[in-house]
mmCIF entry with sequence, helices, sheets and N, C-alpha, C, O atoms, coordinates in Angstrom:
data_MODEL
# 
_entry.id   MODEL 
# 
_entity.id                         1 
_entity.type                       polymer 
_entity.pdbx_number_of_molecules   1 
# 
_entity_poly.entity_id                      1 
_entity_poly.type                           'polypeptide(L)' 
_entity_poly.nstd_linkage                   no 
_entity_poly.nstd_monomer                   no 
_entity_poly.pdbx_seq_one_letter_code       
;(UNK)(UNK)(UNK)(UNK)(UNK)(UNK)(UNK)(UNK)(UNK)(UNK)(UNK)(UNK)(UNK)(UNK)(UNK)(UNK)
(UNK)(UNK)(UNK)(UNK)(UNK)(UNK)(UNK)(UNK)
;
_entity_poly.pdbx_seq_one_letter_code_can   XXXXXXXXXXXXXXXXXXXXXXXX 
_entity_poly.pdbx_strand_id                 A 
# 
loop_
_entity_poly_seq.entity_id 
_entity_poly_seq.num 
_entity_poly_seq.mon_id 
_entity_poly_seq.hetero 
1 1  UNK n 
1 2  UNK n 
1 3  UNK n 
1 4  UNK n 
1 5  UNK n 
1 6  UNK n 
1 7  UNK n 
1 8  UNK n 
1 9  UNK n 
1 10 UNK n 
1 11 UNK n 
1 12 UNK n 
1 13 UNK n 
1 14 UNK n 
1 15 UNK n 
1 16 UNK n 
1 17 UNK n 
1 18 UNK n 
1 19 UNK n 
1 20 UNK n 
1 21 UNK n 
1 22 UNK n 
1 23 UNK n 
1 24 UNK n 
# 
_struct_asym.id          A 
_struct_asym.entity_id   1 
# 
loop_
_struct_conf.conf_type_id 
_struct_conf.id 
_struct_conf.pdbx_PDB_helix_id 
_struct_conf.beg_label_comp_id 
_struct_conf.beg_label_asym_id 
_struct_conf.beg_label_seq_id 
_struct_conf.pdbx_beg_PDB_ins_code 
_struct_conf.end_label_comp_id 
_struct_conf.end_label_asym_id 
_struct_conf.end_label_seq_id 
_struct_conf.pdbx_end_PDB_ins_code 
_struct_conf.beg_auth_comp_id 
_struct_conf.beg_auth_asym_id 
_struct_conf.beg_auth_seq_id 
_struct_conf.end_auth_comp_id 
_struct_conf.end_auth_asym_id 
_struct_conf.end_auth_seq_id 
_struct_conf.pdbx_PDB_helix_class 
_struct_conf.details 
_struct_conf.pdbx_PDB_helix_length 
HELX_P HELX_P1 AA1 UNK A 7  ? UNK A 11 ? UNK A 7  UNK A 11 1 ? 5 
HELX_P HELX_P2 AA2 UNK A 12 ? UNK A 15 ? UNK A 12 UNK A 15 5 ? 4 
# 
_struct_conf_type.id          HELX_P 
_struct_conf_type.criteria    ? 
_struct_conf_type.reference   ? 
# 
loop_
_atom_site.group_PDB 
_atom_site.id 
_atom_site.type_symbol 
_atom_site.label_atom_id 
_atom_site.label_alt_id 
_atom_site.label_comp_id 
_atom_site.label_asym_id 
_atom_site.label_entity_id 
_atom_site.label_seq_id 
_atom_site.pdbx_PDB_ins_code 
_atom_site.Cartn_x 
_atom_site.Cartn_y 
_atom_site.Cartn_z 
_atom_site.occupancy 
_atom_site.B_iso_or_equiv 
_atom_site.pdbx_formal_charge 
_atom_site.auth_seq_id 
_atom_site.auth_comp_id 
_atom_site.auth_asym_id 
_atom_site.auth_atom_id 
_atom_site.pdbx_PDB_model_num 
ATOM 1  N N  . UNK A 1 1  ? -11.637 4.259   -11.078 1.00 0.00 ? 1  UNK A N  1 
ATOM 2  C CA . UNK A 1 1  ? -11.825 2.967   -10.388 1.00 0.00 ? 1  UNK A CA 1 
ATOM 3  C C  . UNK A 1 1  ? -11.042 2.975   -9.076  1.00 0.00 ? 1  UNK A C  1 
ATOM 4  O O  . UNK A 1 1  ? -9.815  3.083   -9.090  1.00 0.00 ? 1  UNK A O  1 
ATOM 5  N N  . UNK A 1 2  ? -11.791 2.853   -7.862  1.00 0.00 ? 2  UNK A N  1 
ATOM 6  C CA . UNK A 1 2  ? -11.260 2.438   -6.563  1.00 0.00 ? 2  UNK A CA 1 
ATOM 7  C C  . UNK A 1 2  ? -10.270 1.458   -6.391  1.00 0.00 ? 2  UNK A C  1 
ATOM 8  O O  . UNK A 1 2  ? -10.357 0.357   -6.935  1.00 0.00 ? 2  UNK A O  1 
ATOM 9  N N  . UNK A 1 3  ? -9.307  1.797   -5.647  1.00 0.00 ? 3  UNK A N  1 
ATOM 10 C CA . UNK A 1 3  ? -8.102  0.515   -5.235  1.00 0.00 ? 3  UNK A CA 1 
ATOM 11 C C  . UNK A 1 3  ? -8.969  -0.500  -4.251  1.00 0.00 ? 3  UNK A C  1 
ATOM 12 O O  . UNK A 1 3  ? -9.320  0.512   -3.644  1.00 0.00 ? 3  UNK A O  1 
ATOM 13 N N  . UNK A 1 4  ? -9.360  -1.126  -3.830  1.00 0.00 ? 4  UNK A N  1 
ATOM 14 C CA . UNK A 1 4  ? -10.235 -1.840  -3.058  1.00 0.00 ? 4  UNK A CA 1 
ATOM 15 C C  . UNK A 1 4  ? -9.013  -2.690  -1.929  1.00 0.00 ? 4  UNK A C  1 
ATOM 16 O O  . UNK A 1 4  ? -8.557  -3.800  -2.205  1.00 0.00 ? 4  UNK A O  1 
ATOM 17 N N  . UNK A 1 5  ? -8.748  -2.145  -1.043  1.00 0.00 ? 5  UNK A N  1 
ATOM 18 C CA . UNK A 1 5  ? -7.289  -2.755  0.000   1.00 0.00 ? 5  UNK A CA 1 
ATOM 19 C C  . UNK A 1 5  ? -7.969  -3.905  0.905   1.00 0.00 ? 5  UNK A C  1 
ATOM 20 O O  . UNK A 1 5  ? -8.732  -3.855  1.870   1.00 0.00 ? 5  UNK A O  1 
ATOM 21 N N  . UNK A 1 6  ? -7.379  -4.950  0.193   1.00 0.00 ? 6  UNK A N  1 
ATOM 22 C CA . UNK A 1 6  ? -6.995  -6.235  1.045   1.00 0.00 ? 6  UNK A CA 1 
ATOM 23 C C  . UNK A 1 6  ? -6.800  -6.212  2.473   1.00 0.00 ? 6  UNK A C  1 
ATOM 24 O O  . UNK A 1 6  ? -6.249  -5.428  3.246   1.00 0.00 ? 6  UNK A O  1 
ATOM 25 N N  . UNK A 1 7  ? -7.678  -7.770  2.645   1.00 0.00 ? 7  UNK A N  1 
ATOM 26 C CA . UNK A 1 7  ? -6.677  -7.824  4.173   1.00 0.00 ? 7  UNK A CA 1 
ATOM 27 C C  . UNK A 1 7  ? -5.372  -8.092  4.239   1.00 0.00 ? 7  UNK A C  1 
ATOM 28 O O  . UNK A 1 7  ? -4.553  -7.664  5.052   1.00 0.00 ? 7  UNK A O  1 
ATOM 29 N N  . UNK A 1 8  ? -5.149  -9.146  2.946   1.00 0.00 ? 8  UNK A N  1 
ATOM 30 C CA . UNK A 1 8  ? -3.368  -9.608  2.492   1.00 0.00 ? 8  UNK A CA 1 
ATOM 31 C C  . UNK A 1 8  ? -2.983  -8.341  2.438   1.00 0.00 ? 8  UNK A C  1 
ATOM 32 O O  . UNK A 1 8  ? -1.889  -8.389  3.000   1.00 0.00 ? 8  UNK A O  1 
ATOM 33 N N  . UNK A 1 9  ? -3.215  -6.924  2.042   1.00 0.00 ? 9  UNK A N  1 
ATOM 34 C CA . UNK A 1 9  ? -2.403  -5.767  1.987   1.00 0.00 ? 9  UNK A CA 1 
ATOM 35 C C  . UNK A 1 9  ? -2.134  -4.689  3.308   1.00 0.00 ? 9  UNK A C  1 
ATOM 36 O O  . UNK A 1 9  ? -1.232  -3.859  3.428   1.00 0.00 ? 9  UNK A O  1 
ATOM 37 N N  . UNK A 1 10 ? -3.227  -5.008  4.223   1.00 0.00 ? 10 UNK A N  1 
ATOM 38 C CA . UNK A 1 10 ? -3.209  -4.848  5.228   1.00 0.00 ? 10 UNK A CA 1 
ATOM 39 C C  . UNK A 1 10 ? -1.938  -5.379  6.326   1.00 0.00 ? 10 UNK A C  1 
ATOM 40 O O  . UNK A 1 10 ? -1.042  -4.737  6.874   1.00 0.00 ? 10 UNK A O  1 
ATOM 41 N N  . UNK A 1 11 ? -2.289  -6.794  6.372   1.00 0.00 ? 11 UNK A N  1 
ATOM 42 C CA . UNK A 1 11 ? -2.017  -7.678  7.323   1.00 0.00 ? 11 UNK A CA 1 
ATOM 43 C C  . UNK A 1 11 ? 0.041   -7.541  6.633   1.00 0.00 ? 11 UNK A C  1 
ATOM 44 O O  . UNK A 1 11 ? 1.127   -7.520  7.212   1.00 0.00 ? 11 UNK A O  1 
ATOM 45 N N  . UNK A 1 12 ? -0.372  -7.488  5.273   1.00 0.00 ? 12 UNK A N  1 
ATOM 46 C CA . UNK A 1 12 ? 1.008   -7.578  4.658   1.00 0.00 ? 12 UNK A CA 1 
ATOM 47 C C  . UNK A 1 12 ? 2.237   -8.733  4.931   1.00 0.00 ? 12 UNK A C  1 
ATOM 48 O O  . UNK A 1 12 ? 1.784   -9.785  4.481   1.00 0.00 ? 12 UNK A O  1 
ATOM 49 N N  . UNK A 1 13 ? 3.467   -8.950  5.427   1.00 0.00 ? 13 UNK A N  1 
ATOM 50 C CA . UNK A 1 13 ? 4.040   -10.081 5.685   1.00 0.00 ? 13 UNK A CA 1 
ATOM 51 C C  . UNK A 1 13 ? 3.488   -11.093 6.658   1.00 0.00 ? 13 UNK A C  1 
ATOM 52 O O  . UNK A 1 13 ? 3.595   -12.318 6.605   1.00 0.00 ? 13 UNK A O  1 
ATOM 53 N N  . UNK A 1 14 ? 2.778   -10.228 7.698   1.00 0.00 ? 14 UNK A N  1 
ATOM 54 C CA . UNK A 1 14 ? 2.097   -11.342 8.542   1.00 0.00 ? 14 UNK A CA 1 
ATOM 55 C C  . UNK A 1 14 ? 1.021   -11.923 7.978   1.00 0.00 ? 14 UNK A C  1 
ATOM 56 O O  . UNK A 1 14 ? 0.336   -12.567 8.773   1.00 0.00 ? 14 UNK A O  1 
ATOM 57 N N  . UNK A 1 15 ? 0.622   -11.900 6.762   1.00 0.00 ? 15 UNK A N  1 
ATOM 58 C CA . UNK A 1 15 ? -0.308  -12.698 5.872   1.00 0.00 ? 15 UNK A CA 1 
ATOM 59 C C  . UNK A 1 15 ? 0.275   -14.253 5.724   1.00 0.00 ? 15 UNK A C  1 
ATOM 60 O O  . UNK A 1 15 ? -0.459  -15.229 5.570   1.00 0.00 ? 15 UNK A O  1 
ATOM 61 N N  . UNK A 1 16 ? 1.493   -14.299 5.786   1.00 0.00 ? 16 UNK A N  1 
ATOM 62 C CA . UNK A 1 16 ? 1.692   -15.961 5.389   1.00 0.00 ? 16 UNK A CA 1 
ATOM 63 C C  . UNK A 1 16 ? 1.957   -16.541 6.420   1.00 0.00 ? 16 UNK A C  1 
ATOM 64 O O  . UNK A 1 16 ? 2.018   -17.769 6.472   1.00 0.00 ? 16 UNK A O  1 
ATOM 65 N N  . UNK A 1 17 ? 2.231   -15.513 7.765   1.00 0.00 ? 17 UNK A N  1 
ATOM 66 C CA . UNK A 1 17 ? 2.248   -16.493 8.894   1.00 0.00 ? 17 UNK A CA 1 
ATOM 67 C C  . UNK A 1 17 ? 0.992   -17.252 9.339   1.00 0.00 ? 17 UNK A C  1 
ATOM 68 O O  . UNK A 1 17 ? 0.909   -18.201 10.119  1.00 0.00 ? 17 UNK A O  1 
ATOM 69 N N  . UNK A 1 18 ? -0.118  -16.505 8.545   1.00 0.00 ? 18 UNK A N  1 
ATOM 70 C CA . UNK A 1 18 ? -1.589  -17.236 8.797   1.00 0.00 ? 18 UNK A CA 1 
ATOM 71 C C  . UNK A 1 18 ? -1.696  -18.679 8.631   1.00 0.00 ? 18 UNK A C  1 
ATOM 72 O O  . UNK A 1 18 ? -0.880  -19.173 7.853   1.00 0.00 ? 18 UNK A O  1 
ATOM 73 N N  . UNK A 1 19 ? -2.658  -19.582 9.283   1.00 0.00 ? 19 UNK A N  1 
ATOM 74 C CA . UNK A 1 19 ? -2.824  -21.021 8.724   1.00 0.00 ? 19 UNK A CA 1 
ATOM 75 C C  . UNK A 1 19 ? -3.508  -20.205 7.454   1.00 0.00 ? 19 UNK A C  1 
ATOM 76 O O  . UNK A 1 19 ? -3.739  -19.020 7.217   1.00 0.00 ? 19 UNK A O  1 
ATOM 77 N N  . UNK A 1 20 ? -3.703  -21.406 6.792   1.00 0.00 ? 20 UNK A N  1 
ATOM 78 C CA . UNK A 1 20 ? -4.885  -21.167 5.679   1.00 0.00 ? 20 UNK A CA 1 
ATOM 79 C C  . UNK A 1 20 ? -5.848  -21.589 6.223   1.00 0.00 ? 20 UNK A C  1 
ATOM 80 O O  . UNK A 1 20 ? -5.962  -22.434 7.111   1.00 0.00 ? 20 UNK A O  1 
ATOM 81 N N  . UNK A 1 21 ? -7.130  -20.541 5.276   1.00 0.00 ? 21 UNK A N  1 
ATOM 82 C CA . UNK A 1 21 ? -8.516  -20.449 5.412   1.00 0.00 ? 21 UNK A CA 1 
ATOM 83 C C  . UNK A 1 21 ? -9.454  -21.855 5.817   1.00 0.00 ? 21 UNK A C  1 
ATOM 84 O O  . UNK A 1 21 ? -9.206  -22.775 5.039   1.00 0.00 ? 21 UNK A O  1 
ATOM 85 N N  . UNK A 1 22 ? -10.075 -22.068 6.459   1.00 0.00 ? 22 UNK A N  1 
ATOM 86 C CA . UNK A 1 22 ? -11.017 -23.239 6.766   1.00 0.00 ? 22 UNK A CA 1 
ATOM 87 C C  . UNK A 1 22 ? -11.756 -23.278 5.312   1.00 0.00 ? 22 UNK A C  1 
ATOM 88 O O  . UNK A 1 22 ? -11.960 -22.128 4.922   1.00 0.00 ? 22 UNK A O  1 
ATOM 89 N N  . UNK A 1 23 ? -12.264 -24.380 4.300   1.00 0.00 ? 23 UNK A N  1 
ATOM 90 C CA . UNK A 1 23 ? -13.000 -23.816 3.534   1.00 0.00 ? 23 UNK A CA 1 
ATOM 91 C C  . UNK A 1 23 ? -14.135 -24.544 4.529   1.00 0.00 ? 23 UNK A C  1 
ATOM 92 O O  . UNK A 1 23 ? -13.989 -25.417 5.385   1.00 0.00 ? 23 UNK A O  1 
ATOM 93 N N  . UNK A 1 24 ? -15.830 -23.526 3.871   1.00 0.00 ? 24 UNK A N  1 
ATOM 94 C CA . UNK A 1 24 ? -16.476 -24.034 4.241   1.00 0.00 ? 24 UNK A CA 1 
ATOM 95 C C  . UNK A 1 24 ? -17.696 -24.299 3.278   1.00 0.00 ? 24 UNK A C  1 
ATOM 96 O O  . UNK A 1 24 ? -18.647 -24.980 3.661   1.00 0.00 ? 24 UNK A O  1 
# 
């Protein structure tokens, strides 16, 4: 089974500097 990498794992600490998501 593939690890499938996030943008949260990517982006990593700068993930919570994000606003949150628009829902739509």
């Amino acid at each position: 089974m593939e690890h499938v990498i996030s943008m949260e794992e990517i982006l990593g600490p700068f993930w919570e500097l994000l606003p949150p998501p628009a829902p739509e």
